[in-house]
C-alpha positions as CSV (number, residue, x, y, z in Angstrom):
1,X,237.8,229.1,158.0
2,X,240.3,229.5,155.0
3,X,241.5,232.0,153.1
4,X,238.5,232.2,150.9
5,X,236.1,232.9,153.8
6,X,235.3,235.7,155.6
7,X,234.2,235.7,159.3
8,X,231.3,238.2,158.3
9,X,228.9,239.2,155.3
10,X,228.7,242.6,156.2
11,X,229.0,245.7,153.8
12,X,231.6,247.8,154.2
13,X,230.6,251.1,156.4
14,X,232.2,254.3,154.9
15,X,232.9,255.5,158.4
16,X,235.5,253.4,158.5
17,X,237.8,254.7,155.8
18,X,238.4,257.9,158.2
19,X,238.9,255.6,161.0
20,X,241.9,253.6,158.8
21,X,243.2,256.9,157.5
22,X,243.4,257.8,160.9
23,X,244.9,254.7,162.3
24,X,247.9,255.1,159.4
25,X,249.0,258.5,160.5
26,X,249.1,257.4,164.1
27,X,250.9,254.0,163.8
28,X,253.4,255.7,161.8
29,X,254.0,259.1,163.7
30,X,256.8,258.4,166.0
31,X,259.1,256.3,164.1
32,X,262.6,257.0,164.4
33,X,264.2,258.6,161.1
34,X,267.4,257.0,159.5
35,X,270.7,258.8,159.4
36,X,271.3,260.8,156.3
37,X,272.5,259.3,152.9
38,X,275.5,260.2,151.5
39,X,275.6,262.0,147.6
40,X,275.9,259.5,145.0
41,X,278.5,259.7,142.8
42,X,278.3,261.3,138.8
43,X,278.7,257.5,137.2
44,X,276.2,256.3,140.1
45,X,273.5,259.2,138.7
46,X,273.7,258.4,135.3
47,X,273.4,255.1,135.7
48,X,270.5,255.6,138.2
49,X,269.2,257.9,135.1
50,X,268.7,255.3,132.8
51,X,267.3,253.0,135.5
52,X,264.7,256.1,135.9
53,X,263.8,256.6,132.1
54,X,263.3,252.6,132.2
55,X,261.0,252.6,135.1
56,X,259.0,255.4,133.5
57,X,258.9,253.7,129.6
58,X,257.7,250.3,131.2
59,X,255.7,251.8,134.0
60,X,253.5,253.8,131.7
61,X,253.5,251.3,128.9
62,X,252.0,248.6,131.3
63,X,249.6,250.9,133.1
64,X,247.8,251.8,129.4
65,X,247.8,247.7,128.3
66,X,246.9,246.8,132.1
67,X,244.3,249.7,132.5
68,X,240.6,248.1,131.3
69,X,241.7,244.8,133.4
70,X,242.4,247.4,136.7
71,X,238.8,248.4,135.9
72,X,238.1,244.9,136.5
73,X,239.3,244.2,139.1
74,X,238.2,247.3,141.0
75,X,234.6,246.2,140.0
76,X,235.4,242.7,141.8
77,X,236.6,244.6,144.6
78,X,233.6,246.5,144.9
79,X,231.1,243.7,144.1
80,X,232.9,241.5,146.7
81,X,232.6,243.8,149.8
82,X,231.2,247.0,149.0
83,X,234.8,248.5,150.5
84,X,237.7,250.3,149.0
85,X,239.4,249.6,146.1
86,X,243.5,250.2,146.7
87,X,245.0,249.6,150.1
88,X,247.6,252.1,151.5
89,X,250.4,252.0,153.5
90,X,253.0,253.7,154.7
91,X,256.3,252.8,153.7
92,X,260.2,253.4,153.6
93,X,261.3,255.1,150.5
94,X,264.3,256.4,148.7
95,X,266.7,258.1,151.2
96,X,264.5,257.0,154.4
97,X,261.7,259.4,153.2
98,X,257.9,258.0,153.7
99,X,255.7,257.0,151.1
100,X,252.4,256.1,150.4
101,X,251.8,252.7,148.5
102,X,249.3,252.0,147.0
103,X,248.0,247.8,146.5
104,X,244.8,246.5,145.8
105,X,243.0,245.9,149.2
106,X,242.8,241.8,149.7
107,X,241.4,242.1,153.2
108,X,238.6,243.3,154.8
109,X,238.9,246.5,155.0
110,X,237.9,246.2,158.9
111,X,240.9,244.1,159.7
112,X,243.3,245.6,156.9
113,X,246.6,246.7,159.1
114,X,248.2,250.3,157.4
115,X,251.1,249.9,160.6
116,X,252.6,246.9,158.9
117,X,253.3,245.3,162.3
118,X,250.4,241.8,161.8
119,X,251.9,240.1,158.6
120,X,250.0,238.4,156.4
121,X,250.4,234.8,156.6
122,X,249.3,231.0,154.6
123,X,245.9,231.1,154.6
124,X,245.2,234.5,156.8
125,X,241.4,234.7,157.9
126,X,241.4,238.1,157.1
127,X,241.1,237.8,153.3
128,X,238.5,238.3,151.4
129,X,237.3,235.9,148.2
130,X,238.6,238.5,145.4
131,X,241.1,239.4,147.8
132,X,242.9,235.3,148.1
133,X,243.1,235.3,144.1
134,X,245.0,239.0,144.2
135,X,247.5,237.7,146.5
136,X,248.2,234.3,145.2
137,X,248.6,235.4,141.7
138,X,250.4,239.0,143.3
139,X,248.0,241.0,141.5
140,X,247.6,243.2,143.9
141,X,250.6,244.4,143.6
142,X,250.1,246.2,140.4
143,X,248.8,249.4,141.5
144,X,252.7,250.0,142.3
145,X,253.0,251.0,139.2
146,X,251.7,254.3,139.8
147,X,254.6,254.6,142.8
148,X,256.7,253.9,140.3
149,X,256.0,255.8,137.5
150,X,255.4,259.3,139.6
151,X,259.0,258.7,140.9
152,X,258.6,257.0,144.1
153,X,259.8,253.1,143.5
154,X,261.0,251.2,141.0
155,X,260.4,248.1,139.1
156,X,263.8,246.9,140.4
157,X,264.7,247.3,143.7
158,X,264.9,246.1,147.5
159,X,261.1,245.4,148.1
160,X,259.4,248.4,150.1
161,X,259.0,247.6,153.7
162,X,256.1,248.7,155.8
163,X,258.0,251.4,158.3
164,X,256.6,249.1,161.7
165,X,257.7,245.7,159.3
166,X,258.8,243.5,162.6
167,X,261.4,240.3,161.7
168,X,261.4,237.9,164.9
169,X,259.2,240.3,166.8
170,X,261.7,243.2,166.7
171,X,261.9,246.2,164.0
172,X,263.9,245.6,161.6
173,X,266.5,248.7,162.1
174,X,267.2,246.9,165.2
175,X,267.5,243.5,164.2
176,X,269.8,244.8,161.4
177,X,272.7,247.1,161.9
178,X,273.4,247.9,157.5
179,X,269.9,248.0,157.5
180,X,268.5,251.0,155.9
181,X,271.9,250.9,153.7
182,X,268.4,249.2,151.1
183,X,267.2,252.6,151.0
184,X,269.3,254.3,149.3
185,X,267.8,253.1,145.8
186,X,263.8,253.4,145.3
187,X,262.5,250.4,146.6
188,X,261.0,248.1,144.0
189,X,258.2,246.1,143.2
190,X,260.3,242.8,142.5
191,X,263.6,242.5,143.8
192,X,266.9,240.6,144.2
193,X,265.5,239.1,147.6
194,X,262.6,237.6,146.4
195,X,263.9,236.1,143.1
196,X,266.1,233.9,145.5
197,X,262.8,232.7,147.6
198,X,263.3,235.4,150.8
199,X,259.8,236.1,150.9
200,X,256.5,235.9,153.0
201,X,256.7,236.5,156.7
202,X,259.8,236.7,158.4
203,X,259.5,234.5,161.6
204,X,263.3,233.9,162.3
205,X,266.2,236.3,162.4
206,X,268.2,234.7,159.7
207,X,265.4,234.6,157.3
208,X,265.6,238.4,157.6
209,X,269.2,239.0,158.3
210,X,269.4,236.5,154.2
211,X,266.7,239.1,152.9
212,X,268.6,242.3,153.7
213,X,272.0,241.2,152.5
214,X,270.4,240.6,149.1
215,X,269.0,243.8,149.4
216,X,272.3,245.6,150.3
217,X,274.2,243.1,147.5
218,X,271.9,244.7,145.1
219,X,272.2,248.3,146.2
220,X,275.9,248.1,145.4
221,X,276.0,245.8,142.3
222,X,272.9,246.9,140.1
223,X,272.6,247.9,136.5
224,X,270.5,247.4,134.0
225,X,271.5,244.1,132.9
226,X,270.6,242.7,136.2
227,X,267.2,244.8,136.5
228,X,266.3,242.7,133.2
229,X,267.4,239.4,135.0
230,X,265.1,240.1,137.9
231,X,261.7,241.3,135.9
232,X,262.7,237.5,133.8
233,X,263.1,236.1,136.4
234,X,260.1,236.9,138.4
235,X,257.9,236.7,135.3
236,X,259.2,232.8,134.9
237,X,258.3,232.6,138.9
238,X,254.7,234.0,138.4
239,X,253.8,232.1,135.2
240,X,255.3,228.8,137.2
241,X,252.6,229.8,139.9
242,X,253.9,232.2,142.0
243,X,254.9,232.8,145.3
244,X,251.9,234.8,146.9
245,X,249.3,233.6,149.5
C-alpha cells in the first residue's frame, strides 16, 4: 500500500458528510480558550493595515488567474472518489478565535480527521490518487486563499494549527508555555517556520518547541519586507520540488 493507493474502491456515501460535520463540532467543543490578547499599538495597526490591503490585492488577484485550474481540480476530485471537494477544519485564528479552513480534501473522505489529532505522515494510506499529487506539490493548500482574502489568515504568517494539533503526543499549549503568543497575527498560509524546514509531523518536542520560536520571532519582527522574503522564498522551495507529502 502507498500513498497512491487506496484500501477501497468504493464511492463516496453522502451520509457521511453529516457524520464529518458532526465529528468537527464535537472534537472541537471543549477546548480550552487562550487568555486575552493585548491591544496593539497605533504603529503596530498601520503596519498590520498594509499587511491587510496586501493579503487582499494578492489574494483576489490569484484566486481570478488560479480560478479555471480550481475548476480542475475539483473535477479530479470528483472523478477520483465521488466525495467532497474542500476539506475543513477547525483551526486557531487571530486572537485565539476559531476558524474554519478550508483545503482541498486529499484523503478519503471516510478517514479524513477534522480534530487535527492523526497527522498526516510520508506516504499516509489514507490518501487518495488525486489527493498524493495535491499534497506533494501543496496544492491543496490553495483554497486558503479564500481565508485569506475574507479576513481570516494571511499569506504571511505562523502556519494555522489544527486546535487538537498534538507535538510529542501532548497539545501544543502544553508543550509550550509562549505558545499562543503565534496568534496574535492571522495565521498564514506560508510562514517563517516552514521556510527554515520546521515542517511535517512533529514527533519530538524540540522539533516543535524550533517551530514555535519562529513563529513567535516572526510575530514580533514582521513587515512587509520580510512577508516578500517568505512568499520568494517558498516559491523557490515549491519550484525546487517542494516539501509536501
Amino acid at each position: 500500500m502507498n500513498a497512491y493507493t487506496s484500501k477501497t474502491n468504493s464511492r463516496f456515501d453522502p451520509s457521511q458528510r453529516q457524520d464529518k460535520i458532526r465529528s468537527l463540532v464535537v472534537a472541537n467543543s471543549n477546548i480550552r480558550q487562550p487568555d486575552s490578547f493585548s491591544p496593539v499599538d497605533r504603529k503596530m495597526a498601520t503596519r498590520l493595515g498594509v499587511k491587510r490591503l496586501f493579503d487582499i490585492v494578492a489574494s483576489v488577484s490569484a484566486l481570478t488567474v488560479l480560478a479555471p485550474f480550481f475548476l480542475a481540480i475539483a473535477l479530479f476530485i470528483k472523478l477520483d472518489d465521488g466525495g467532497p471537494v474542500f476539506f475543513r477544519q477547525i483551526r486557531w485564528g487571530l486572537n485565539g478565535r476559531k476558524i474554519v479552513v478550508f483545503k482541498f480534501r486529499s484523503m478519503r473522505a471516510e478517514d479524513c480527521d477534522p480534530s487535527g489529532i492523526q497527522q498526516t505522515v510520508k506516504g499516509d494510506s489514507r490518501m487518495t490518487s488525486i489527493g498524493a499529487v495535491l499534497r506533494r506539490t501543496n496544492i491543496d493548500e490553495l483554497p486558503q486563499l479564500f481565508n485569506v482574502l475574507i479576513g481570516e489568515m494571511s499569506l504571511v504568517g505562523p502556519r494555522c494549527h489544527a486546535i487538537n494539533m498534538r507535538a510529542a503526543g501532548r497539545l501544543y499549549e502544553e508543550l509550550v508555555p509562549d505558545y499562543h503568543q503565534r496568534h496574535i497575527m492571522r495565521p498564514g498560509i506560508t510562514g517563517l517556520a516552514q521556510t527554515r524546514g520546521w515542517r511535517g509531523p512533529t514527533a519530538r518536542p524540540l522539533q516543535a518547541r524550533a517551530r514555535i520560536a519562529c513563529d513567535i520571532y516572526y510575530v514580533r519582527n514582521f513587515s512587509l519586507l520580510l512577508d516578500l522574503k517568505i512568499l520568494l522564498k517558498t516559491l523557490v522551495i515549491e519550484l525546487r520540488g517542494g516539501t509536501g507529502f
